[in-house]
C-alpha positions as CSV (number, residue, x, y, z in Angstrom):
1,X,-88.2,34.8,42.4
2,X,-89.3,35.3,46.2
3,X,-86.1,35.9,48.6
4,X,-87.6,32.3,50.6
5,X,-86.6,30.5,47.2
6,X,-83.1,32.4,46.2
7,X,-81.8,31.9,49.8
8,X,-82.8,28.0,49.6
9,X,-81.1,27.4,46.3
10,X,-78.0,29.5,47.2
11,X,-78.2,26.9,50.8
12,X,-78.3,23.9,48.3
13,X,-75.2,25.3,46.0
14,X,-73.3,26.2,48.9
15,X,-73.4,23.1,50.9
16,X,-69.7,23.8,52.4
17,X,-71.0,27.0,54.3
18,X,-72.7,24.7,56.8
19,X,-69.4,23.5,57.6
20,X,-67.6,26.7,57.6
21,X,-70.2,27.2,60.8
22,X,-69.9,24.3,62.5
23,X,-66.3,23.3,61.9
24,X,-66.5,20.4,60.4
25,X,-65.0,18.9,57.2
26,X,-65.2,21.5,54.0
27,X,-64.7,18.8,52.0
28,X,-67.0,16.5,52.6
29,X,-69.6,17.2,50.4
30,X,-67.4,16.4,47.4
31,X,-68.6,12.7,48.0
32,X,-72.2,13.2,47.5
33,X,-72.2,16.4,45.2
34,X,-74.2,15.2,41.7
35,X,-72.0,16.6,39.4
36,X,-68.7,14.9,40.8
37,X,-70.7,12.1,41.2
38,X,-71.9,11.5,37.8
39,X,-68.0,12.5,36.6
40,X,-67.0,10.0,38.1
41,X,-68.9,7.2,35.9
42,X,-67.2,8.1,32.9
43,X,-63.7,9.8,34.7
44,X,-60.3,8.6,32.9
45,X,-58.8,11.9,34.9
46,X,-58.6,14.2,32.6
47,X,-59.1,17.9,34.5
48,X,-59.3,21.5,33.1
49,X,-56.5,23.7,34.6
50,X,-58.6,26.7,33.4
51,X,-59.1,28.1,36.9
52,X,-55.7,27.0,38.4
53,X,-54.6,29.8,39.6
54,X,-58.3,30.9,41.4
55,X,-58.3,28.0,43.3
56,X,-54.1,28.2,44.4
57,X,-53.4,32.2,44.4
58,X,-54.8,34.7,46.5
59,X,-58.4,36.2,46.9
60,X,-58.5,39.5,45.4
61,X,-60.2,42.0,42.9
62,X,-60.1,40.0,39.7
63,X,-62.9,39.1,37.2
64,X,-63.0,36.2,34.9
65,X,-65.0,35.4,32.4
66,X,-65.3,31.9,31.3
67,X,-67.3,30.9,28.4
68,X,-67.1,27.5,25.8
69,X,-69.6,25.3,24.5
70,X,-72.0,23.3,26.3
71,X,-71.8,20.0,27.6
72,X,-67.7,20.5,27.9
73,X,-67.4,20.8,31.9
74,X,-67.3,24.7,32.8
75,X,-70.1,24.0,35.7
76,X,-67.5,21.1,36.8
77,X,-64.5,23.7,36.7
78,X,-66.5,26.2,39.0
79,X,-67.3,22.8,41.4
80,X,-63.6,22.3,41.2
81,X,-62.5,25.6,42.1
82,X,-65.0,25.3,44.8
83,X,-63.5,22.1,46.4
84,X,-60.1,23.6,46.1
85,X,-60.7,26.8,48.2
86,X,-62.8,24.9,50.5
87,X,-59.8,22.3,51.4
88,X,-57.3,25.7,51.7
89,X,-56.4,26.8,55.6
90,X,-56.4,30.2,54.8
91,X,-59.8,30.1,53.5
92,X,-63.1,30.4,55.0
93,X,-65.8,28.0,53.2
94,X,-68.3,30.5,53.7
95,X,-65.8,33.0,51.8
96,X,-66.6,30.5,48.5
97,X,-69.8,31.9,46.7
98,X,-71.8,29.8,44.1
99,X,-74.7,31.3,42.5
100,X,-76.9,29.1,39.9
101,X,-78.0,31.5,37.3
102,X,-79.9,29.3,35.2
103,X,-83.5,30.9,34.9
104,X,-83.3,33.5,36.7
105,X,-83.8,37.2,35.6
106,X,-81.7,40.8,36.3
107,X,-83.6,41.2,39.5
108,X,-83.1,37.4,40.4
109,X,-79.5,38.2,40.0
110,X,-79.0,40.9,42.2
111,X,-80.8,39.9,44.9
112,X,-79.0,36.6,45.0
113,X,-75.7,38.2,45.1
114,X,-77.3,40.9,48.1
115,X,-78.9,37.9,50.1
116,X,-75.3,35.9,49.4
117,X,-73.6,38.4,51.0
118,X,-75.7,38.7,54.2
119,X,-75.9,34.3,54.6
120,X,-71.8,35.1,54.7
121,X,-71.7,38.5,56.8
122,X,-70.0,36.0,59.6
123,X,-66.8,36.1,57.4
124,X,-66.9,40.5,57.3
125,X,-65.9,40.3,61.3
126,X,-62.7,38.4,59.9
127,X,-59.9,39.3,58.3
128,X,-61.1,36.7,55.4
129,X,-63.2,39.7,54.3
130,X,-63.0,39.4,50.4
131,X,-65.0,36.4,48.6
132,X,-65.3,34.4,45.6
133,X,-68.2,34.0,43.5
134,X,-68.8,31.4,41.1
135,X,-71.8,32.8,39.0
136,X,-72.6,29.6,36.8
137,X,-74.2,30.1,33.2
138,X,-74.6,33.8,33.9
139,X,-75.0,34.3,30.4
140,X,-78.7,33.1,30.6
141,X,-79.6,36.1,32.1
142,X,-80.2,38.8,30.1
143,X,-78.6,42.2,31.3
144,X,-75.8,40.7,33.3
145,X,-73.4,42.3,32.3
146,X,-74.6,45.7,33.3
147,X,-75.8,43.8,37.0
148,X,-72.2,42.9,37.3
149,X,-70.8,46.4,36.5
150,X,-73.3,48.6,38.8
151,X,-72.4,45.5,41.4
152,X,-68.3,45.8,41.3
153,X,-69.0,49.8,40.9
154,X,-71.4,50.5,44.1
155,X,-70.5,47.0,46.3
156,X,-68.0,45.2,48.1
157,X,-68.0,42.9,45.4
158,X,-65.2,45.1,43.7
159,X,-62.9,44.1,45.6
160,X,-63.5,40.2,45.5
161,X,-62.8,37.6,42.9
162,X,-65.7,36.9,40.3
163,X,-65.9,33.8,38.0
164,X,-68.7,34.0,35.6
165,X,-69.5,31.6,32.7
166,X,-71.3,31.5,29.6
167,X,-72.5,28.7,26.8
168,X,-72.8,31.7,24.7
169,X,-71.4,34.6,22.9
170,X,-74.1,37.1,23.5
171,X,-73.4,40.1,21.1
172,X,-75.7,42.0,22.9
173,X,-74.0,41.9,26.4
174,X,-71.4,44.5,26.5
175,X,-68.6,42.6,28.1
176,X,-65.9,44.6,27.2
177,X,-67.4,47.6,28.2
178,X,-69.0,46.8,31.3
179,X,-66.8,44.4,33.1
180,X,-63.0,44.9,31.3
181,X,-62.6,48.3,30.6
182,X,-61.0,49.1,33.9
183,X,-62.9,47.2,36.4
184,X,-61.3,43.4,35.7
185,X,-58.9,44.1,38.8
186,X,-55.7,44.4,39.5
187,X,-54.0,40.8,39.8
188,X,-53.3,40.4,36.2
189,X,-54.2,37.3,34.2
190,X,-56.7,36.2,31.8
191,X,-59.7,37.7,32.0
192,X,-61.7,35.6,29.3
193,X,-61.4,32.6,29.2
194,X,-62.5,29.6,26.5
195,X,-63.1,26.1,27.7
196,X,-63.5,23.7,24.8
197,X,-63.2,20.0,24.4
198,X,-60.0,18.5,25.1
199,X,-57.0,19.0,22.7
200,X,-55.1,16.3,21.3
201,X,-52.5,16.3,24.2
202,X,-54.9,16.0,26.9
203,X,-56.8,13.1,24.9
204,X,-53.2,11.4,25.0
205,X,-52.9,11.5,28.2
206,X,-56.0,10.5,29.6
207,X,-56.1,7.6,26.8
208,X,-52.6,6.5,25.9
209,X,-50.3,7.9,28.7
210,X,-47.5,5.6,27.1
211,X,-47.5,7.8,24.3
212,X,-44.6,10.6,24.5
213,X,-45.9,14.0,24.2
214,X,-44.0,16.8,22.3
215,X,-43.4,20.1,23.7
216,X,-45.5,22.8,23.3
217,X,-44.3,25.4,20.9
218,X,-44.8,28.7,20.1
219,X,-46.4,29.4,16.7
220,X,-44.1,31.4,15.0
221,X,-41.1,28.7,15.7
222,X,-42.5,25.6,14.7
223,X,-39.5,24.9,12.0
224,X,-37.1,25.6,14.5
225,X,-33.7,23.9,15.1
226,X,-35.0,22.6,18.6
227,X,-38.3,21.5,17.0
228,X,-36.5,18.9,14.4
229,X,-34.6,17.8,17.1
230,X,-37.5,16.9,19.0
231,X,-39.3,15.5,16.2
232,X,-36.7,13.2,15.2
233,X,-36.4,11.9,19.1
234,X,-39.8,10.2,18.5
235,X,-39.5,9.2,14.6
236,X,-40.2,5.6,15.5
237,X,-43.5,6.6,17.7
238,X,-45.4,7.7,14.3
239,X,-47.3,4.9,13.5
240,X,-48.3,5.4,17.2
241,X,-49.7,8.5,16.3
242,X,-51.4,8.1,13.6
243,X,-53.8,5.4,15.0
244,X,-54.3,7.7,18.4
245,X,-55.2,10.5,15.5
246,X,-57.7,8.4,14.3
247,X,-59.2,7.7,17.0
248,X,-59.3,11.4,18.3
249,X,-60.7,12.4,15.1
250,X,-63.7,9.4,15.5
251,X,-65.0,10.7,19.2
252,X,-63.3,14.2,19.1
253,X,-62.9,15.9,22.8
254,X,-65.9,16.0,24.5
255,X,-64.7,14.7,28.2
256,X,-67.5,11.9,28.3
257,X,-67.3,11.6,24.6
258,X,-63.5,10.1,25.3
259,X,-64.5,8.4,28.0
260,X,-67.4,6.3,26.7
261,X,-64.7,5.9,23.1
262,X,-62.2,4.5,25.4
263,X,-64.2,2.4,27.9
264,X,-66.9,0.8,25.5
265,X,-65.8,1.5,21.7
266,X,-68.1,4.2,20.6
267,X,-70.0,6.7,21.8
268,X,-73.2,6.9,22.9
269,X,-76.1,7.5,21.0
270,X,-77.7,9.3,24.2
271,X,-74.8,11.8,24.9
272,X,-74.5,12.6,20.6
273,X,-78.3,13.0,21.1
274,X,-77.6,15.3,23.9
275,X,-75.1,17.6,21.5
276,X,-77.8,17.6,19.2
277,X,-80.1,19.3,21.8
278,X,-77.9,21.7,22.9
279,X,-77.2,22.7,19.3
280,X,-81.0,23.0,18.6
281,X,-81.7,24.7,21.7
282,X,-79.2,28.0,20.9
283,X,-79.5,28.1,17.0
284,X,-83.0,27.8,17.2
285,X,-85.4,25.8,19.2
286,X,-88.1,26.2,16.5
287,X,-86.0,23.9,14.1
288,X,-87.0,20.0,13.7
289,X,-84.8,18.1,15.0
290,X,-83.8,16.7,12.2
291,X,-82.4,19.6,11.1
292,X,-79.3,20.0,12.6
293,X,-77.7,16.5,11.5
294,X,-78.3,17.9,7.8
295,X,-76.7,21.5,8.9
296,X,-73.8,19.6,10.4
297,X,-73.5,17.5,7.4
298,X,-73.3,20.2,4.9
299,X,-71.1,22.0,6.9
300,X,-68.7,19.2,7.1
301,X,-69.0,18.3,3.5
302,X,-67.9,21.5,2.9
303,X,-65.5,22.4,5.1
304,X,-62.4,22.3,3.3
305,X,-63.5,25.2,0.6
306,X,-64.8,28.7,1.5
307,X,-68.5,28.4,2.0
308,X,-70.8,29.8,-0.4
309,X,-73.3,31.5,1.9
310,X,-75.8,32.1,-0.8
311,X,-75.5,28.7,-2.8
312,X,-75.4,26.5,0.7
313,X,-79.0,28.3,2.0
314,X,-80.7,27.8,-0.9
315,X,-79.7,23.8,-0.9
316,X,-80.3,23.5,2.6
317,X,-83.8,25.7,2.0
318,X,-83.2,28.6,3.6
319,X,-83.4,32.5,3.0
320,X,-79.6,33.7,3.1
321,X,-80.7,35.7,6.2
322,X,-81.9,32.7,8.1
323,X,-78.6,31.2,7.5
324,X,-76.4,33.5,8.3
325,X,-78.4,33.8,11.1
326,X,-78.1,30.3,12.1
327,X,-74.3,30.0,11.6
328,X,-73.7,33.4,13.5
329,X,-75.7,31.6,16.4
330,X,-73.3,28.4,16.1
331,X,-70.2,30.4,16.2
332,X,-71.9,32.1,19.1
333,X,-71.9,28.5,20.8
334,X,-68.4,27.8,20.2
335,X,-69.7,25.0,17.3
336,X,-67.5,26.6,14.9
337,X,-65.2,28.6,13.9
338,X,-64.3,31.0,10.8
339,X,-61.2,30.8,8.5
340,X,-61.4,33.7,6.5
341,X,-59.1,34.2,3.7
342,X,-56.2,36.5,4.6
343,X,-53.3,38.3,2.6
344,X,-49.9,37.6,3.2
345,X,-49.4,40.2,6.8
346,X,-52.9,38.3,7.8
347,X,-54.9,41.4,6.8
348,X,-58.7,39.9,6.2
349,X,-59.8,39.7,2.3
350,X,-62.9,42.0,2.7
351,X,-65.8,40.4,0.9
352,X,-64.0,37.0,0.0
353,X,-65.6,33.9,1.1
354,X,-64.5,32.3,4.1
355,X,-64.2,28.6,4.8
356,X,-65.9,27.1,8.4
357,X,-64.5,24.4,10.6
358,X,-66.4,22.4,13.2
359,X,-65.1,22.7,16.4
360,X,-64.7,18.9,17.7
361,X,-64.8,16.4,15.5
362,X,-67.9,14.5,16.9
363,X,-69.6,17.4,15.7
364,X,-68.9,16.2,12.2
365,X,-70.0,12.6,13.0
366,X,-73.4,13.4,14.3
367,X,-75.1,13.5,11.2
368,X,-74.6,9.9,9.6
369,X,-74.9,8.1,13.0
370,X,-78.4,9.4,14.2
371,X,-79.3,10.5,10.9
372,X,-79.8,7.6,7.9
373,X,-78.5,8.5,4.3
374,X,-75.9,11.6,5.8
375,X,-72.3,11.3,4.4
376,X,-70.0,10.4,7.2
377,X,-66.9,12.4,7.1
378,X,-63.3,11.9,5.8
379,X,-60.2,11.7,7.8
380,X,-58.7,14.8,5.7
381,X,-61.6,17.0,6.0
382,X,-61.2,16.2,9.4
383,X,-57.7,16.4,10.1
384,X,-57.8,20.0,8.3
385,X,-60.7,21.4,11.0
386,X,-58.8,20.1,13.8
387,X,-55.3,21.6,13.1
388,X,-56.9,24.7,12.1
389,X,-58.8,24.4,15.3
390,X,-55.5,23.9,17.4
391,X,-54.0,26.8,16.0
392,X,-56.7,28.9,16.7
393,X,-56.9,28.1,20.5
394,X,-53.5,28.6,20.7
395,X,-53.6,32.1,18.8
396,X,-56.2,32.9,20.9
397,X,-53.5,31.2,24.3
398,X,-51.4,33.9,23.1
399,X,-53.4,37.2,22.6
400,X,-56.5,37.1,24.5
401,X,-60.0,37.7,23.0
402,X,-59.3,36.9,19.7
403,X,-61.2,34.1,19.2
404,X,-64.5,35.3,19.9
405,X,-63.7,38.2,17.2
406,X,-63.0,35.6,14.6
407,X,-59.5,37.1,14.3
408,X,-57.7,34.1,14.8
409,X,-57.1,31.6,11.7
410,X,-56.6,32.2,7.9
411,X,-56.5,30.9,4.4
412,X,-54.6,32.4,1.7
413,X,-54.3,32.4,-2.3
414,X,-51.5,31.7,-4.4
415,X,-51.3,34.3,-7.9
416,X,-52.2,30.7,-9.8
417,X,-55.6,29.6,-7.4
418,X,-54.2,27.1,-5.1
419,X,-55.2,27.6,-1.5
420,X,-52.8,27.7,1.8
421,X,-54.9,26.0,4.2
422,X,-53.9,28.2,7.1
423,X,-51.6,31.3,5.8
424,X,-49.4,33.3,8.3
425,X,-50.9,35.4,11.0
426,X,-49.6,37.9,13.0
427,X,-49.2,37.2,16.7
428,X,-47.2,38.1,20.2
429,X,-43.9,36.9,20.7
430,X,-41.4,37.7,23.2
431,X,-39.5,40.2,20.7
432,X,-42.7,41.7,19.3
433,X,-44.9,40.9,16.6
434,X,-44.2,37.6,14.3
435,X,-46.1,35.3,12.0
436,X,-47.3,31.4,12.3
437,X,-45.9,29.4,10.3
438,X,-48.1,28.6,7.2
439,X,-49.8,25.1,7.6
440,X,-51.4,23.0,4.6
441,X,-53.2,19.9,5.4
442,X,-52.7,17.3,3.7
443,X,-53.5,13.6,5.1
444,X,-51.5,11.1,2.8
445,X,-48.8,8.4,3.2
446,X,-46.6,10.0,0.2
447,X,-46.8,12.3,-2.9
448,X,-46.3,15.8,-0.5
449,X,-43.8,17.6,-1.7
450,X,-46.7,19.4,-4.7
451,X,-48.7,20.9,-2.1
452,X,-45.1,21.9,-0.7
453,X,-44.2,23.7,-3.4
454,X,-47.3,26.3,-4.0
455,X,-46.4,26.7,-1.2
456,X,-43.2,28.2,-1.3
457,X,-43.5,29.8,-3.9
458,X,-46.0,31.8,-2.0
459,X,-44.3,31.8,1.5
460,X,-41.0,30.2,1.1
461,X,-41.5,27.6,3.7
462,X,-44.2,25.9,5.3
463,X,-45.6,23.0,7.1
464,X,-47.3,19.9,5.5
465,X,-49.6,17.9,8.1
466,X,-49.5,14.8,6.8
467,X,-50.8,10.9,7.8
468,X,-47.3,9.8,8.2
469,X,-44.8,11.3,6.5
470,X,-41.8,13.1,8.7
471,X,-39.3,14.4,6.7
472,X,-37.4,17.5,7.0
473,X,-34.9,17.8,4.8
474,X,-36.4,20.3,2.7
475,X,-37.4,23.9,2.6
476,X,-41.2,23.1,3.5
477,X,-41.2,19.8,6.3
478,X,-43.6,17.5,6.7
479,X,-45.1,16.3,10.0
480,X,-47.5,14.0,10.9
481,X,-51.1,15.5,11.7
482,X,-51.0,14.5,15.2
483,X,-47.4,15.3,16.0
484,X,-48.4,19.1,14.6
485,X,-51.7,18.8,17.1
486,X,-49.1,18.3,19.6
487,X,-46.5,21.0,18.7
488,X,-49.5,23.7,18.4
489,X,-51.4,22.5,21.9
């Protein structure tokens, strides 16, 4: 790209410099900007609080790394972030950087952030010295991770706060070499950062606001003495639940997903469309687009029992390295997540067959509604890839980086063959290192206390996630589905 063309889409991205040099409102360009403007056709107010603390604490030499699936609002979150600085008095508009990454290459790169810097050299003559850049869907550029590091090491841009994001896990951009090992600053927080559809809670809130949400727990005290007291405070709520499950579980937590399920009924068939492209477009653009309503589909379908990698190709009709090409790639684009089987201190069973969730449950409706003759999915497949999901987010909440390792979540085995759906895992606490509580899904009205007791005799205790069953009087409780959503996230 020419320097004429970099500095004229930097001027359109950075429409609030204009009035960091003329004094007039920073602000105003909120009204007319096209991503807040097409937010606000399908806004029920749900907002990530992902970047909080860039847009309220101070500027200084910290680097963030925010990555999540397409289509879920990070480009929205760096806007926010932008609109927040901009309305602060001890900022300088022109201290707020956003550079639009999107096909551009290495070189592209660095000259954008060198020409940034000399479109804002008013601010150096300040004491408003240090800036923040906003480097949207970085990840499209290959080599920007090393552009970043020779940038922090040999620049001013050091010492100034960097918010990058990603639709992608690229295994071939060093990130924790290159940007964490030392240069992520000095201010403390998280460095990476996962955006993904909207829990449970949040879809309460921006849907049924009546609804009384449970406090969030930690992990390895969800069948504590507080917890039961809570649970019973709302025992008369769990019909209540239930239904709001349901629904969750029908448009999942896409933000315009919920919004078009709340306002009209269903979902589009353009925006499920539109998650179909975006799938296409990082497993493999070659594919017919056909194909990834039948990949979703057999995923789904098979969801609840450790995927046979070799068996599932060959029905789908692919070479086992195709597919384990194609479902590295979706894990890479935060589609799914893996459950490995585990042992009972949450060590990994090396070579054992490891079961894969969908990340939102849309994801699992896409086959049968653009897509005749695909199974639709069932409300206990389902239910089991959405509590496994909220316990990995919130695993990941607790010890940072986990989740694109895949060393989050866990199944385990009973000595007769019954499976745990998710087995203990070994996280942070505030005394050291404890264990989740082990979970087992299982989305029925009665007849619990079976699956209760493989599992204690493999754990001792445990949680059922049931339809609508709240009892705990016993060794192993049960709790509704959505009221264990809540506890976990």
């Amino acid at each position: 790209m020419r320097d004429d063309e970099i500095r004229r889409q930097l001027a359109d991205a950075n429409p609030w410099w204009a009035a960091g040099a003329t004094g007039t409102d920073p602000s105003a360009w909120t009204r007319s900007h096209r991503l807040l403007r097409d937010r606000a056709n399908y806004d029920l107010g749900y907002r990530s609080n992902v970047l909080q603390d860039v847009e309220t604490g101070p500027i200084t030499d910290r680097l963030v790394v925010l990555t999540g699936p397409r289509r879920v609002g990070k480009s929205v979150a760096l806007i926010d972030a932008a609109a927040a600085l901009c309305q602060r008095a001890d900022v300088d508009p022109r201290q707020v950087i956003l550079v639009q990454c999107d096909g551009m290459q290495a070189r592209d790169l660095r000259r954008a952030i060198t020409l940034s810097r000399e479109l804002t050299k008013v601010i150096d003559r300040s004491e408003r010295r240090r800036r923040v850049w906003l480097l949207d869907e970085v990840g499209s550029v290959k080599g920007w991770t090393s552009v970043l590091k020779l940038a922090r090491e040999g620049d001013p841009l050091g010492d100034d706060t960097v918010v990058v994001t990603s639709s992608r896990w690229h295994e071939n951009e060093d990130v924790e070499g290159n940007l964490m090992a030392g240069r992520a600053g000095t201010s403390g927080g998280r460095r990476l950062r996962i955006l993904l559809p909207m829990t449970f809670r949040a879809f309460l809130a921006a849907t049924r606001p009546d609804i009384p949400l449970l406090t969030h727990v930690h992990p390895a005290i969800l069948m504590s003495a507080a917890v039961a007291e809570e649970l019973e405070t709302v025992r008369f709520h769990v019909d209540q639940f239930d239904l709001a499950w349901q629904d969750y579980l029908t448009c999942g937590g896409f933000p315009r997903a919920v919004s078009e399920y709340s306002n009209l009924g269903a979902v589009s068939e353009a925006y499920q469309r539109d998650l179909v492209a975006w799938l296409r477009a990082d497993i493999d653009p070659e594919l017919p687009p056909e194909s990834i309503p039948i990949l979703l589909a057999t995923l789904s379908g098979c969801a609840t029992s450790p995927l046979n990698v070799t068996d599932t190709a060959a029905q789908l009709g692919y070479t086992r390295d195709v597919f384990e090409r194609r479902l590295a790639r979706l894990t890479a684009a935060f589609a799914t997540v893996w459950c490995p089987q585990r042992k009972e201190r949450g060590e990994v069973v090396v070579g054992a067959q490891s079961k894969l969730y969908l990340t939102d449950p849309l994801l699992a409706w896409l086959p049968s509604r653009l897509r005749a003759g695909l199974a639709r999915p069932n409300m206990t497949a389902l239910t089991e890839m959405a509590i496994g999901v909220s316990l990995a987010r919130l695993i990941d909440d607790l010890d940072e980086g986990r989740w694109v390792t895949s060393d989050t979540i866990g199944f385990a085995r009973t000595g007769s063959g019954h499976e745990v759906d998710l087995g203990p895992i070994p996280i942070p606490t505030s005394s050291g290192i404890g264990m989740t509580i082990p979970i087992e899904s299982k989305w029925v009205d009665a007849g619990w206390r079976g699956e209760a007791v493989i599992m204690e005799r493999k754990f001792g205790a445990g949680v059922i996630a049931t339809k609508s069953i709240l009892d705990l009087d016993n060794r192993s409780w049960a709790i509704p589905a959505p009221m264990a959503a809540l506890l976990l996230g």
